[in-house]
N, C-alpha and C positions, 0 to 999 in steps of 0.2 A: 504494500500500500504506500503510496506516494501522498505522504501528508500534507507538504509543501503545495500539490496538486493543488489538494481539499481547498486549502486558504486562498489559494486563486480564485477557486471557481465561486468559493462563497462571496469574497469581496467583488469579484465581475459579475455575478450572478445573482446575486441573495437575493434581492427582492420578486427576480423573476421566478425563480424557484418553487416548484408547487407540493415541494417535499422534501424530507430530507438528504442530503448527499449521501450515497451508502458506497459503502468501500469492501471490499473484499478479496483476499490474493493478490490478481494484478490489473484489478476491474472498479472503475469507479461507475455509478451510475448517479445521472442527476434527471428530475424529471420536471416537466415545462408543457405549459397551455401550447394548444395548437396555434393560436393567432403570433405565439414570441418566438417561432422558428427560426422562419427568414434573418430576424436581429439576431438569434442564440448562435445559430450556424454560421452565419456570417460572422460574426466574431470569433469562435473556434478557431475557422479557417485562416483568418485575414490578422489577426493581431498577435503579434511577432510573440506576445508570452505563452499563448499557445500551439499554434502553426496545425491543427487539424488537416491534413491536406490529404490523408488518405480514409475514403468512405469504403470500409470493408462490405457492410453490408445494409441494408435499410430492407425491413419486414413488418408486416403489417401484423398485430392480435387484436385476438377478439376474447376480451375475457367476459363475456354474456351479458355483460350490462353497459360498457364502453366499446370503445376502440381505439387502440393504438398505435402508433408508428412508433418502433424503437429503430435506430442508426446505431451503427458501431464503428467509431472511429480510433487512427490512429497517428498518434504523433511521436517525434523525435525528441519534444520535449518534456517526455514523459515515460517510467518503463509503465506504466497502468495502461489500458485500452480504456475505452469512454462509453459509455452507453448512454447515449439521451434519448428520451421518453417522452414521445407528445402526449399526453394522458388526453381523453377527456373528449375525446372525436364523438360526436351522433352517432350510433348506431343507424338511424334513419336514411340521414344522406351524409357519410361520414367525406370530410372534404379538408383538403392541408394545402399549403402551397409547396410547389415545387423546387427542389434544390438541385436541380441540373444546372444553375446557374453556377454553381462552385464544384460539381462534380461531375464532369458528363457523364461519367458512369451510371451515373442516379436511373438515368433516362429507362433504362430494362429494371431495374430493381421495383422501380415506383410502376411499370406496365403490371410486373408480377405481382406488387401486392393491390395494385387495381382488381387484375383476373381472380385474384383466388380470394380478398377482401370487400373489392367494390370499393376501395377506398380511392374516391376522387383528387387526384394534383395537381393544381389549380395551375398553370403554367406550361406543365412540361408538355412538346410538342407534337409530341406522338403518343398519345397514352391510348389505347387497345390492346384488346388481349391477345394474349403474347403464350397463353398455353391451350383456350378452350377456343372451340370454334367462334368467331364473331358474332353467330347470332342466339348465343348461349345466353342463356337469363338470368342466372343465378352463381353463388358463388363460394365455391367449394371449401376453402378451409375457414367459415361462418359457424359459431355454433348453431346456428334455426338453420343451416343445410339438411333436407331432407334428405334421404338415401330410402328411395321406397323398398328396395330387398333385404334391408336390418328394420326396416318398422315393426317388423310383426316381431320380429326374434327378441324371446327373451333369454339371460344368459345362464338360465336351467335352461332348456332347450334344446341343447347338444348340438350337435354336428344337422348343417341343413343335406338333405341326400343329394345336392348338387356337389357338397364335400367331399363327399364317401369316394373311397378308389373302389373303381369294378374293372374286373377285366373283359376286353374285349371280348365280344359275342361270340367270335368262333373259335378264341382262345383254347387250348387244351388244357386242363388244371396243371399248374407247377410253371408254365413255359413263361409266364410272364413276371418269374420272382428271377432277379439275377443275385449270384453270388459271387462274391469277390475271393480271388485267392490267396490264401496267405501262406507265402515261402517260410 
């Protein structure tokens, strides 16, 4: 844990702050309304006591009652990695703005967590899905994502016979078990 971090971010930060800074191993995380992005990230990036210039990754959650966007970046002047936390997105029409302006990379991470969240990036220039067909409506890694072939299954229930291995129909008993041989 990079304590020295801590006091940065608190005195650059504090008031934007919508939680505590948590520290752990070699992982700081701070978390931040969706409207103070654009200002949180571009300061990361752009002011020399930080220098965030590498966006590892940016993923969308859905913890059933919110949504969020967490980034995980890294810099040089830090051994910690960074995790900031947009908290606090609608569920309804979940909507952030875009940081392809400091990351081109952003540009497929923010398509991916579109496709699989529906979470709208209010900028970025090409935001389409980028894993589900286009005229797809729904959005799979969502807790309210339906899967109508586990609605019915409970998990007393066992194995569905779509499961089950059978052997081919014209199979003869034994031909379709292989054995391995051990020298």
């Amino acid at each position: 844990m990079d304590r020295a971090f801590r006091r940065r971010l608190e005195l650059r930060f504090g008031d934007l702050l919508s939680g505590p800074i948590r520290q752990r191993h070699d992982e700081t995380e701070i978390r931040i309304a969706p409207a103070d992005v654009p200002e949180v990230l571009r300061t990361l990036h752009d002011d020399p006591a930080f220098r965030f210039e590498f966006l590892a990754d940016l993923c969308g959650v859905d913890t059933g009652r919110v949504m969020q966007v967490a980034y995980h970046l890294w810099s040089e002047t830090t051994p910690d990695w960074l995790r900031v936390i947009a908290d606090g997105l609608s569920r309804d029409q979940p909507r952030l703005p875009s940081v392809t302006f400091l990351w081109k990379g952003a540009e497929w991470m923010e398509r991916e967590a579109y496709d699989m969240f529906g979470i709208v990036f209010e900028g970025n220039r090409d935001l389409r899905r980028i894993y589900m067909p286009p005229d797809y409506r729904s959005f799979p890694l969502r807790k309210d994502f339906f899967i109508a072939d586990d609605a019915a299954r409970s998990p007393g229930a066992g194995v569905r016979p779509m499961e089950r291995t059978h052997l081919p129909a014209n199979a003869a008993p034994g031909s379709a078990v292989r054995h391995s041989k051990v020298d």
